[in-house]
C-alpha positions in Angstrom: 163.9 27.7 -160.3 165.2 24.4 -159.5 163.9 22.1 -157.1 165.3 22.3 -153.4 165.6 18.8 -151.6 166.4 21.1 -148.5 163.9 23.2 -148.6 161.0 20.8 -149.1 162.4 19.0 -146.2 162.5 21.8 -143.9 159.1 22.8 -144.7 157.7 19.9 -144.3 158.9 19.5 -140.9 157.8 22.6 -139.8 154.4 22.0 -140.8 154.4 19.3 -138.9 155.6 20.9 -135.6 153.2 24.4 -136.1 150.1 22.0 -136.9 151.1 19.6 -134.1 151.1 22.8 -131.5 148.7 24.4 -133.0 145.9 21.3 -133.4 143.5 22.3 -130.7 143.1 26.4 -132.7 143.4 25.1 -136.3 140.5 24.7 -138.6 141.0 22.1 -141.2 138.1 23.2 -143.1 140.0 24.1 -146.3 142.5 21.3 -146.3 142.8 17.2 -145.0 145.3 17.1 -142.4 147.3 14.3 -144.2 147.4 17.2 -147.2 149.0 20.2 -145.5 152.8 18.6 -145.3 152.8 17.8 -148.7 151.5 20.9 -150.0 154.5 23.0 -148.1 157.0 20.8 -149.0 155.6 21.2 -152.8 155.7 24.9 -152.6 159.7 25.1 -150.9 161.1 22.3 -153.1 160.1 24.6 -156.0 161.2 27.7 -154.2 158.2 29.4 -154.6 158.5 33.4 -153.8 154.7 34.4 -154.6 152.7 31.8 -153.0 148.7 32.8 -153.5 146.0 31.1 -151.3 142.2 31.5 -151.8 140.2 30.4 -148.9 137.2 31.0 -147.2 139.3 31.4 -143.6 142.9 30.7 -142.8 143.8 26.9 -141.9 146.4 24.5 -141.6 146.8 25.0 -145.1 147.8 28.3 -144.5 149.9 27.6 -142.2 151.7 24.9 -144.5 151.9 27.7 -146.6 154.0 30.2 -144.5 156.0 27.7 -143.3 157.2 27.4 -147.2 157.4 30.9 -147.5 159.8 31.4 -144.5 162.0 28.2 -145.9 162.1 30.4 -149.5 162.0 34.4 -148.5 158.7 34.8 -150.3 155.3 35.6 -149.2 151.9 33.9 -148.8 148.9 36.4 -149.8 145.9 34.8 -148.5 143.0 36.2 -150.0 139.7 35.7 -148.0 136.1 37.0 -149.5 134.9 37.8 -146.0 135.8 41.1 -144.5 136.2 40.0 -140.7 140.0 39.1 -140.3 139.6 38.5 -136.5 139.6 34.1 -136.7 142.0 33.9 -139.3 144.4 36.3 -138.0 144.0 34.4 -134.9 145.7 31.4 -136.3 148.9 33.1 -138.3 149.6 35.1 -135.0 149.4 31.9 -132.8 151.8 30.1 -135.3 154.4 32.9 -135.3 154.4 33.3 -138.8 152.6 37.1 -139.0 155.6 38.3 -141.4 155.0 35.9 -143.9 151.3 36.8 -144.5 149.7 39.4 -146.1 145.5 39.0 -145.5 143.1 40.7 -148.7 139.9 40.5 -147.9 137.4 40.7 -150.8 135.9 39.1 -153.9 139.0 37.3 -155.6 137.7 38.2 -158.8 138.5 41.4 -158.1 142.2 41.0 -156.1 143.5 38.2 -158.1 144.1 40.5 -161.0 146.4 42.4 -158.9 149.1 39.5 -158.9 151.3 38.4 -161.7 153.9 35.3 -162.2 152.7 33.3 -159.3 154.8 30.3 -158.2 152.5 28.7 -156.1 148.6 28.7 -156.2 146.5 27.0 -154.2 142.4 27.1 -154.6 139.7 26.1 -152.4 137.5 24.5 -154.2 134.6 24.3 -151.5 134.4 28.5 -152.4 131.9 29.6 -154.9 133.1 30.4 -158.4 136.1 28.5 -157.7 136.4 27.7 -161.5 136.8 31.7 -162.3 139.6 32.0 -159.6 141.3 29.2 -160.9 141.0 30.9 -164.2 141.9 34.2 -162.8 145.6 32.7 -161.9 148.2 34.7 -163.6 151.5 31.8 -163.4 154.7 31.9 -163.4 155.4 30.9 -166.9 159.1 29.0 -166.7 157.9 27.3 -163.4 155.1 27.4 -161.3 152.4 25.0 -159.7 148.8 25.7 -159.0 146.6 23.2 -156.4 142.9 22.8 -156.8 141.9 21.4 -153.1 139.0 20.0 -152.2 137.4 18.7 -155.6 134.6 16.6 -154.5 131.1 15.9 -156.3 132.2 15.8 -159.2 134.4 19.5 -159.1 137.1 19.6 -161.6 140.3 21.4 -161.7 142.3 22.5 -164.9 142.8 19.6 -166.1 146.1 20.8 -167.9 144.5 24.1 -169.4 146.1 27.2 -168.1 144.9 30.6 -169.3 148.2 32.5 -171.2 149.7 29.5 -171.5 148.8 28.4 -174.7 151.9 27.4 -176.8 154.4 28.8 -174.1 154.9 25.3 -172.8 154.3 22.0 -171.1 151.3 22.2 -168.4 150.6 18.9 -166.5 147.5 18.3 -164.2 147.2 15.0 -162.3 144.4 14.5 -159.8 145.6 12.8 -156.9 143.2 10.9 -153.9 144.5 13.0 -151.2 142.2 14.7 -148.5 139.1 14.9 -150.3 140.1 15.5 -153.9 143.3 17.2 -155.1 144.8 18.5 -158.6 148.4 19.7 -159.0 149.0 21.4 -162.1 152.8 21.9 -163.0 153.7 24.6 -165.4 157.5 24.7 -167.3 159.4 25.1 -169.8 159.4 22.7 -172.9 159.7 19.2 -171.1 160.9 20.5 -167.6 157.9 18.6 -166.4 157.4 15.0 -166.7 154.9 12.6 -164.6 155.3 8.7 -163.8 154.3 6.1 -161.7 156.2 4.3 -159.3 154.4 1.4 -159.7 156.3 -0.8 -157.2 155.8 1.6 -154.3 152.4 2.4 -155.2 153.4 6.2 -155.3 153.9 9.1 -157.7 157.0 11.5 -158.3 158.2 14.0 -161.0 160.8 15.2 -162.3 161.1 19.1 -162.6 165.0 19.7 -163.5 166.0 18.2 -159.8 163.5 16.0 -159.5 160.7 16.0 -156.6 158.1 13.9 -155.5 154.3 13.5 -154.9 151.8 11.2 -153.2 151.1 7.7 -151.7 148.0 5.9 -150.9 146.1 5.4 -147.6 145.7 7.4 -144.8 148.7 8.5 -142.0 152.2 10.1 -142.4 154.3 11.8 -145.7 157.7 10.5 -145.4 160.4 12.1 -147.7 162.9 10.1 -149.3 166.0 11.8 -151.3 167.8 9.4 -154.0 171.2 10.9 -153.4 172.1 9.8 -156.9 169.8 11.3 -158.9 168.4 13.7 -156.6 165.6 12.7 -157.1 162.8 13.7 -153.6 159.9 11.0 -153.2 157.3 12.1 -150.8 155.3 9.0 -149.6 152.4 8.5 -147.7 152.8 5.4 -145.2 150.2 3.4 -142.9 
């Protein structure tokens, strides 16, 4: 899977326009609002196909989500542990993205199992027994990323340990300040995936084969930026 300057822009921009409509009927509970553009431009710049959300109800994160999916021709199956459907199918059908969601409702213990090679992950980790779902996570083993939201009080993510992975390749987890707490784990081949800081712009990117970027500093608005030499996609947070 190489990265899609495109499609991370496209995404991004849609999020932007579905939560902008849809502000007064989305809960943010799962996700900061500053985090949901960068998480959908993430999931299309990798060109994620099987994008996996578990969430206590469906928010703007899941709405970030589906607008990756529709950029990529995949599918976001949002996995809720409470059996009413009625709010969180609410906000999918007012953000006219019903075909790109598939709801389970259950324990995730139980319905993770049922998916393999995920591209995309992304755990709330406000939900009890986080840890085992983020254990649970069967990846995508030549490319994939996997989002641990919400780690406050002292909650930690993978911190580059991925079950299966073990000797099949390079697994990087950087916790980043955004909303209230966020680790993005990127999972390759050999050294597909490499971290560094942009020290003069304050600012992180990576390079996965084309190249992609992460997160700023300070609360406000992601701003992509394409180095149309290198190809290289820098996703900034401005003030």
């Amino acid at each position: 899977m190489d990265w899609s300057p495109d499609s991370a822009r496209n995404a991004y921009l849609d999020t932007v326009k579905l939560c902008n409509q849809q502000e007064h009927k989305c809960s943010c509970s799962t996700t900061e609002p500053e985090s949901k553009e960068f998480i959908s431009a993430l999931a299309a710049g990798i060109n994620a196909k099987l994008i996996v959300e578990v969430t206590p109800e469906a928010s703007s994160s899941t709405i970030a989500l589906a607008a990756a999916a529709r950029q990529t021709g995949g599918k976001l199956v949002c996995i809720l542990p409470e059996p009413r459907l009625d709010k969180s199918q609410k906000v999918i059908d007012d953000s006219g993205l019903n075909d790109m969601v598939e709801f389970k409702t259950g324990d995730p213990v139980d319905v993770l199992p049922n998916y393999e090679s995920i591209d995309f992950s992304l755990v709330d980790c406000k939900t009890d027994n986080y840890a085992n779902f983020l254990e649970l996570l069967d990846v995508n083993p030549m490319r994939s990323v996997v989002v641990a939201d919400n780690l406050a009080e002292g909650r930690k993510g993978l911190e580059g340990h991925v079950k299966g992975m073990e000797n099949k390749g390079k697994v990087r987890s950087m916790k980043h300040p955004i909303g209230k707490g966020m680790e993005v784990t990127m999972i390759g081949k050999s050294n597909e995936v490499t971290w560094k800081r942009n020290q003069s712009k304050g600012s992180y990117s990576s390079r996965a084969r084309g190249g992609s970027g992460k997160k700023g500093g300070g609360k406000s608005k992601w701003v992509i930026k394409i180095d149309e030499k290198s190809g290289e996609e820098h996703i900034f947070r401005t003030t």
